[in-house]
C-alpha distance (Angstrom), angle and dihedral (degrees) to the residues before:
residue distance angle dihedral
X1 . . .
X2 3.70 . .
X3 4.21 99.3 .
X4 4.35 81.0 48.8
X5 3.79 83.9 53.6
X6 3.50 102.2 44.4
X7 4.39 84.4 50.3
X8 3.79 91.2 48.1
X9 3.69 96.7 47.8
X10 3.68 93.0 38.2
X11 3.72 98.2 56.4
X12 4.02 87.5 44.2
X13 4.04 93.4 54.9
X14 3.39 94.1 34.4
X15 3.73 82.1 67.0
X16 3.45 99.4 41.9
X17 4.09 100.8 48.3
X18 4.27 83.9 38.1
X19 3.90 95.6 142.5
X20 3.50 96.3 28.7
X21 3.38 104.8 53.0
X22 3.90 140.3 20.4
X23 3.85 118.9 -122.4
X24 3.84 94.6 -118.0
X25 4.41 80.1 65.8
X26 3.90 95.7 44.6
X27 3.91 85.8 47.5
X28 3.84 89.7 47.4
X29 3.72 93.5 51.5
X30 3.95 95.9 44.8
X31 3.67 90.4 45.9
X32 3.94 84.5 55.9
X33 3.52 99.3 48.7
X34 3.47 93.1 49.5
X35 3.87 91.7 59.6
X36 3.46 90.0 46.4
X37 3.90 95.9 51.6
X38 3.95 90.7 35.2
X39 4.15 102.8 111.3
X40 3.63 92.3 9.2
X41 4.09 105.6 79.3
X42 3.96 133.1 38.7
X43 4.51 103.6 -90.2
X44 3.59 82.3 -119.7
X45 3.80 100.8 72.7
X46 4.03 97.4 30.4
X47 3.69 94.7 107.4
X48 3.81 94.4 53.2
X49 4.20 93.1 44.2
X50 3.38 85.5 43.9
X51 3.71 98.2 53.8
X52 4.39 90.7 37.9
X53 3.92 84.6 55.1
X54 3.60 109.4 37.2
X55 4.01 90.1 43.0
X56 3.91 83.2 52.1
X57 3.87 92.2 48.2
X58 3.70 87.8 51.2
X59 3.66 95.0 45.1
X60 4.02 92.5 59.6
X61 3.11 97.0 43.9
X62 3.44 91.3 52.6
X63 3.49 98.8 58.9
X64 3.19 98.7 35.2
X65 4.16 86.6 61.0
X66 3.79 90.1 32.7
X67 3.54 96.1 49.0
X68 3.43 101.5 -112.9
C-alpha cells in the first residue's frame, strides 16, 4: 500500500510543484513522509496523510526557496 501511495502522490505533486521542483525532489519528499507516517496512522488513510503532509512539506520549502 505504501510504495502505491508514494507513486500516486508523487505523480500528483509532481504536477502541482512542476516549475518549482524536479520530480526526483517531489519523489524524495513523498518517500520521506511516508516513513515518517509509516506505523503512526491506520493503512486506510495513508494516501490522504501522505498527500496533506508531503504537499505541506513542499509548500514550505517552496517559499522558503521562492521567497515567499
Amino acid at each position: 500500500m505504501t510504495a502505491e501511495a508514494c507513486a500516486e502522490v508523487s505523480d500528483w505533486l509532481t504536477g502541482e510543484f512542476a516549475g518549482r521542483f524536479s520530480p526526483d525532489a517531489v519523489r524524495s519528499v513523498v518517500r520521506i513522509a511516508a516513513r515518517d507516517l509509516e506505523g503512526q496512522i491506520v493503512p486506510e488513510a495513508m494516501s490522504e496523510m501522505l498527500h496533506r503532509l508531503a504537499r505541506y512539506r513542499l509548500s514550505r520549502l517552496a517559499d522558503a526557496a521562492f521567497g515567499r
